[in-house]
C-alpha positions in Angstrom: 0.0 0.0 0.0 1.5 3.2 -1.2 0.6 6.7 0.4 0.7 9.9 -1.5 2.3 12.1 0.8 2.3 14.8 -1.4 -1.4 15.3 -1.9 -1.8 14.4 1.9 0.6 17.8 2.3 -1.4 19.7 -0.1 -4.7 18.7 1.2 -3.6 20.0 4.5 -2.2 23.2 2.9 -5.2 23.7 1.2 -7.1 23.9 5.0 -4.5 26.2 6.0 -2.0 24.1 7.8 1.6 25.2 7.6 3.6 23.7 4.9 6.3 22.2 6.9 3.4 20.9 9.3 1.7 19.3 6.7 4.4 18.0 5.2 5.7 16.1 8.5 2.2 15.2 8.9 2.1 13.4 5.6 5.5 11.8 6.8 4.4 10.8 9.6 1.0 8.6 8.2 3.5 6.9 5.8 5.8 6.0 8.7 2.9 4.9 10.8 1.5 3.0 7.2 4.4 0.9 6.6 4.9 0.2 10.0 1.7 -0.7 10.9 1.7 -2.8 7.4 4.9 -4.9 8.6 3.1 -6.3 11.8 0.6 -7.9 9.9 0.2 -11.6 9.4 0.8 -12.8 5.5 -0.7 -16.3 4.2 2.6 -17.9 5.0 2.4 -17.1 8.5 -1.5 -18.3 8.9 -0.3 -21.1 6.9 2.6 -21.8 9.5 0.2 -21.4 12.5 -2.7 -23.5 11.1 -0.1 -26.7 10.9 1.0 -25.4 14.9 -2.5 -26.1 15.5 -2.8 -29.4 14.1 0.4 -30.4 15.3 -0.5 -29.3 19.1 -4.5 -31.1 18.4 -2.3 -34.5 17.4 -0.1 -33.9 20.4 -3.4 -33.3 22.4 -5.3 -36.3 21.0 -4.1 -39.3 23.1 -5.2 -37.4 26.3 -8.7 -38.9 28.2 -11.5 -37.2 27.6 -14.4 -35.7 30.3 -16.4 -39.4 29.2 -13.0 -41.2 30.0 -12.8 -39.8 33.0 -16.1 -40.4 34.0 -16.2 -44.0 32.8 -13.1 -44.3 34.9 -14.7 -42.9 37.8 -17.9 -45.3 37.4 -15.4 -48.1 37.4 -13.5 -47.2 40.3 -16.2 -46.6 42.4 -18.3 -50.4 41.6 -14.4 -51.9 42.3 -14.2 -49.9 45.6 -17.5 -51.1 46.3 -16.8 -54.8 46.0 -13.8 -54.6 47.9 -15.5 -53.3 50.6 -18.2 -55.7 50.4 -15.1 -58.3 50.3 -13.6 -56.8 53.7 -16.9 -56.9 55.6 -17.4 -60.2 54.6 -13.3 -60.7 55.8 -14.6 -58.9 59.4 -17.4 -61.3 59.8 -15.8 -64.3 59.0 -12.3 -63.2 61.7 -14.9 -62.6 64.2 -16.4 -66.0 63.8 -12.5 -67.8 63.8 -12.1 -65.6 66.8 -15.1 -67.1 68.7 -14.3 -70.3 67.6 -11.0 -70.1 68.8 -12.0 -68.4 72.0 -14.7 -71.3 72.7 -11.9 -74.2 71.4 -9.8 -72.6 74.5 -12.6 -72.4 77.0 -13.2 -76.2 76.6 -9.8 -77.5 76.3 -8.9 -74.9 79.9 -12.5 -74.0 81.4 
């Protein structure tokens, strides 16, 4: 993008600005022009970040999910279940060998 300084000088003449105002004025918008033209991005550099973001979404994609967690959590807490269901049963049954035992003494010394 090219700016005609010169017409924006004599534009600014023409309103009654000072010459050497409006011609530093003019300078100054195609300073600010190209400047402001070199920060943008071209189709190279969308180009370059598109394939970041499919590089970082492949890099992403073995990760678990919200549902994997959730199916995990499901699973962990029917296993937790049994195993406490497993160490009541565990309870019962020492209590009982306990008694036994207890009663086994009791005959064989009481």
């Amino acid at each position: 993008m090219t700016i005609d300084t010169l017409a924006i000088s004599r534009r600014l003449q023409g309103v009654g600005v000072d010459p050497k105002q409006a011609d530093e004025f003019a300078d100054i918008m195609r300073e600010t022009a190209v400047a402001d033209l070199a920060n943008l991005a071209t189709k190279a550099d969308l180009t370059a970040i598109k394939a970041e973001i499919a590089a970082v979404r492949t890099d992403l994609s073995p990760l678990a999910t919200k549902d994997d967690l959730a199916a995990v959590k499901a699973e962990l807490k029917a296993e937790t279940a049994a195993v406490a269901a497993g160490v009541f049963l565990l309870k019962w049954m020492l209590g009982l060998l306990i008694a036994g035992v207890a009663s086994l003494v009791l005959k064989a010394f009481g």
